[in-house]
C-alpha positions in Angstrom: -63.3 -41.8 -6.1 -60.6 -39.5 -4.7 -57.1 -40.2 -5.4 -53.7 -38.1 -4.5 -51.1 -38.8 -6.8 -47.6 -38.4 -5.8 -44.3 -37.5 -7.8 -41.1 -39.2 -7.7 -40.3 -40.6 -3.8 -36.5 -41.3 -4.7 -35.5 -42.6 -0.9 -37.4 -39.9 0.5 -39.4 -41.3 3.2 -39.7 -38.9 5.9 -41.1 -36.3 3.3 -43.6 -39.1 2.2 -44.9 -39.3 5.7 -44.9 -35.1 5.8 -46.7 -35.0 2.7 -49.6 -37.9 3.4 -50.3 -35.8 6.8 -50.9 -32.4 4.7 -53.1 -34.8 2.2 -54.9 -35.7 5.6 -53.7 -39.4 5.8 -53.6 -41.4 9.2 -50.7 -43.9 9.3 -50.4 -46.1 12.2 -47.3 -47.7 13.6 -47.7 -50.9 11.4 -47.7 -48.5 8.1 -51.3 -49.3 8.0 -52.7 -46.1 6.2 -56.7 -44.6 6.1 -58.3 -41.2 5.3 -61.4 -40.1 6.8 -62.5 -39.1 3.1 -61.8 -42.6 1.7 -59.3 -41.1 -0.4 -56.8 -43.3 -2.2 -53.1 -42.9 -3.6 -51.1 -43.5 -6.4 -47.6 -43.3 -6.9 -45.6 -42.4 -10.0 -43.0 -44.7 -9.8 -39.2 -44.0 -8.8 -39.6 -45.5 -5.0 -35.8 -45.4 -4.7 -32.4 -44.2 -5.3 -30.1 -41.2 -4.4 -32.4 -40.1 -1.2 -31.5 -42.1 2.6 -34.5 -44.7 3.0 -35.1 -46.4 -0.3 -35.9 -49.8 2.1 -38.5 -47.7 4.5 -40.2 -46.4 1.1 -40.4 -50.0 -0.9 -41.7 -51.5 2.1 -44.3 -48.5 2.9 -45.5 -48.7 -0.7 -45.5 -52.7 -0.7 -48.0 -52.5 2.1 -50.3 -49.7 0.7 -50.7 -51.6 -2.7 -50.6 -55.5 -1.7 -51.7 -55.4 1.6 -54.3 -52.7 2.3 -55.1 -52.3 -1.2 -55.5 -48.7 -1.5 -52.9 -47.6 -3.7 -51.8 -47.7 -7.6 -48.5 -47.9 -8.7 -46.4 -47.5 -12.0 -43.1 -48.5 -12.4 -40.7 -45.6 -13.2 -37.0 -45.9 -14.8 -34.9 -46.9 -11.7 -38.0 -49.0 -10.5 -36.7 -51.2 -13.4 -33.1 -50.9 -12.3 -33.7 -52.2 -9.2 -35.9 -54.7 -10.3 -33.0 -55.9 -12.9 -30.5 -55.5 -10.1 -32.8 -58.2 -8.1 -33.0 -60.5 -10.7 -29.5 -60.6 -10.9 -28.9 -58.4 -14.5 -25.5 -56.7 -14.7 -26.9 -53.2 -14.2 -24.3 -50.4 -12.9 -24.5 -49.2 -9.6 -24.6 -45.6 -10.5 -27.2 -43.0 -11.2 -28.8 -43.6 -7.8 -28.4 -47.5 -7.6 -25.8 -47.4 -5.4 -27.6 -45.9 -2.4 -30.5 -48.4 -2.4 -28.1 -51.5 -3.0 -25.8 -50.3 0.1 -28.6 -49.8 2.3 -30.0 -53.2 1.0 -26.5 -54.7 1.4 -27.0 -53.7 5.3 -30.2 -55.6 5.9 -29.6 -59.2 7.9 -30.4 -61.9 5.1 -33.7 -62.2 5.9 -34.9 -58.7 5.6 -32.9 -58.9 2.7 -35.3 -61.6 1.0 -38.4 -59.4 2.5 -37.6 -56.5 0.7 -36.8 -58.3 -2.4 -39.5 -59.8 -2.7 -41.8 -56.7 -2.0 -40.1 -55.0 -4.7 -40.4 -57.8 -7.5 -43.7 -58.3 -6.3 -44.5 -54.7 -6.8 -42.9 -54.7 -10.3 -44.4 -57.6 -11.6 -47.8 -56.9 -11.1 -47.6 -53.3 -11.8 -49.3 -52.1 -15.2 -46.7 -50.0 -17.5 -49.2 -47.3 -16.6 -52.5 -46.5 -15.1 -55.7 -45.8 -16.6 -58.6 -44.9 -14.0 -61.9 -44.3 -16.2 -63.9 -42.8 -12.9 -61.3 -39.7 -12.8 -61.0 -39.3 -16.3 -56.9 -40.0 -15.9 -53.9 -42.0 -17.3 -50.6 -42.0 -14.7 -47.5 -42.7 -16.6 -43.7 -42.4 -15.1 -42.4 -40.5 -17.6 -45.9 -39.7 -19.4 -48.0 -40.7 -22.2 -48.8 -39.5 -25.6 -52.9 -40.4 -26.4 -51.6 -42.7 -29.5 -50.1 -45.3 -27.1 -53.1 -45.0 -24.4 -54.2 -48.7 -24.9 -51.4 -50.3 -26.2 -48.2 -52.0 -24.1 -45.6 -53.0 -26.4 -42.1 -51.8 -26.3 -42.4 -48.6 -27.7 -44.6 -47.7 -24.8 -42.6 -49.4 -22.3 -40.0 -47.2 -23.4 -41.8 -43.8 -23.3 -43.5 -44.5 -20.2 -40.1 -45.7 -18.4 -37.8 -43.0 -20.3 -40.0 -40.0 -21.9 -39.5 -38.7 -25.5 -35.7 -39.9 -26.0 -34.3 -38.6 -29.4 -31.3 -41.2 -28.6 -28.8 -38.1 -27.9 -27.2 -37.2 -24.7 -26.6 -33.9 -22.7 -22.8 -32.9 -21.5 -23.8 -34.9 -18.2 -25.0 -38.0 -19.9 -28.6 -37.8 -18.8 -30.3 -38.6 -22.3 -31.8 -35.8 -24.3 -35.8 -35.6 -23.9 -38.4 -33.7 -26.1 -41.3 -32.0 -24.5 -44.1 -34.7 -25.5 -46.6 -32.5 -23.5 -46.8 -29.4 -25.6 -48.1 -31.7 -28.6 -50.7 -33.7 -26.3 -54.4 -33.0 -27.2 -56.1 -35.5 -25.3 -59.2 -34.7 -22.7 -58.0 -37.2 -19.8 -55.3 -35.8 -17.3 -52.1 -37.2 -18.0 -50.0 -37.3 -14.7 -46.7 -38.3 -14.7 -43.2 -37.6 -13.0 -39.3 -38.4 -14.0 -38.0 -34.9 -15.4 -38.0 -32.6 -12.1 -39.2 -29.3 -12.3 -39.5 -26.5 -9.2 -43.0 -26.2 -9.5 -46.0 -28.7 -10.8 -45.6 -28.2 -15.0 -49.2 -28.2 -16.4 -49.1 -28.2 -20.2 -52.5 -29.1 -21.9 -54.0 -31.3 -19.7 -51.0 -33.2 -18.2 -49.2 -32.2 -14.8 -45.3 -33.0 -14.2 -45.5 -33.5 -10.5 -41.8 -34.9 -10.2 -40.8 -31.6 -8.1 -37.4 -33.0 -7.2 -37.7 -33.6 -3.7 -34.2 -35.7 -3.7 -32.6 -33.0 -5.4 -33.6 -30.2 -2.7 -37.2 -28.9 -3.9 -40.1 -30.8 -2.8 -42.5 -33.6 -2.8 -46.1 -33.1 -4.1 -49.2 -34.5 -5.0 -51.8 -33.9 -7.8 -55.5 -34.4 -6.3 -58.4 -35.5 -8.0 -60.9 -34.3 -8.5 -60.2 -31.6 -7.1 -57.4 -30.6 -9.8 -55.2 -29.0 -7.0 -51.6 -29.7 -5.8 -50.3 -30.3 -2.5 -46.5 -30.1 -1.5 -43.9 -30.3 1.5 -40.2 -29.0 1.6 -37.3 -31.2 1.0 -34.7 -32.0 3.5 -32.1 -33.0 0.9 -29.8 -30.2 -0.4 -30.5 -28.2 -3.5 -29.2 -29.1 -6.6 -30.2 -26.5 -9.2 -28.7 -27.8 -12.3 -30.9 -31.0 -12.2 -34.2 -29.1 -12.6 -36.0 -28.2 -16.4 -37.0 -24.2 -15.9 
């Protein structure tokens, strides 16, 4: 198997397309999607929120993993917003919820009860995170520590969904995170996303690949097996302050 895996989408669909062509992806008109190697994807969770076309992006992914079958995906924190949102939870619309419920807000009823159903479908049967044996590799949203590879109780729900929270908060009120990958000692990859950084972070053997594409960067991709990263420029403005250095 060949697999691309690819970092936190957050709305940004156009970059998405950029970055499948540089990966070497066809996509036809009706989103159907082929490579001429074979190769597959997997996505890291965080479809939506903050960047312009949350809709195109859940619907794009909805076809690659239900439809076509060639795609993996893990759930990410704001996947489970939305998903709460759509079940009718009292989430807040902040944080990057508002931009997906507006443009969903815009959609005729219908296409309303489409994409809703695309993205509960895509939640529900999504696994908390994604172990594939053939590559040697575990994708998690937020990552993994090797105790937890195996198990999917709440704890791990909330690492893989959140990262290493130590319950306190930063001036801004994004929650406080410790750096789980400098104490990982396992031999699989660990890919994962949620924390964007300028460039892909390898520490041990996991790679951050959330390179804050919705916050100005760009989008990119860990291959495998090839161990090698692919990215495209962002088209959003650059917000400095929301990247780890």
């Amino acid at each position: 198997m060949k697999l691309d895996i690819i970092g936190d989408i957050h709305g940004c669909y156009h970059e998405l397309m950029d970055l499948l062509d540089q990966l070497g992806y066809h996509v036809e008109k009706n989103n159907h999607v082929h490579h001429p190697d074979g190769r597959r994807i997997a996505f890291v969770g965080d479809l939506t929120d903050r960047g312009p076309q949350s809709i195109e992006v859940i619907r794009f992914v909805y076809q690659l993993v239900h439809v076509q079958k060639i795609a993996y995906y893990v759930p990410g924190n704001h996947c489970n917003k939305l998903y709460r949102y759509f079940l009718g939870n009292n989430v807040s619309h902040q944080h990057g919820l508002e931009t997906t419920v507006a443009e969903y807000q815009q959609l005729p009823a219908d296409e309303q009860a489409e994409v809703k159903k695309m993205m509960m479908t895509l939640y529900e049967h999504a696994p908390l995170y994604q172990k594939i044996d053939e590559l040697d590799v575990v994708i998690a949203h937020a990552g993994i520590p090797e105790k937890y590879i195996g198990r999917d109780d709440k704890k791990v729900k909330t690492f893989v969904l959140y990262g290493d929270i130590t319950g306190e908060k930063h001036p801004d009120g994004r929650p406080v995170r410790r750096d789980w990958a400098q104490n990982y000692q396992g031999e699989r990859w660990v890919v994962y996303g949620h924390t964007p950084v300028l460039e892909p972070r390898f520490v041990h053997k996991t790679v951050n690949i959330d390179t804050g594409c919705v916050f100005g960067n760009k989008l990119s991709a860990f291959r495998l097996p090839e161990e090698t990263t692919v990215s495209v420029p962002a088209s959003m403005p650059f917000v400095e302050e929301k990247f780890r250095y």
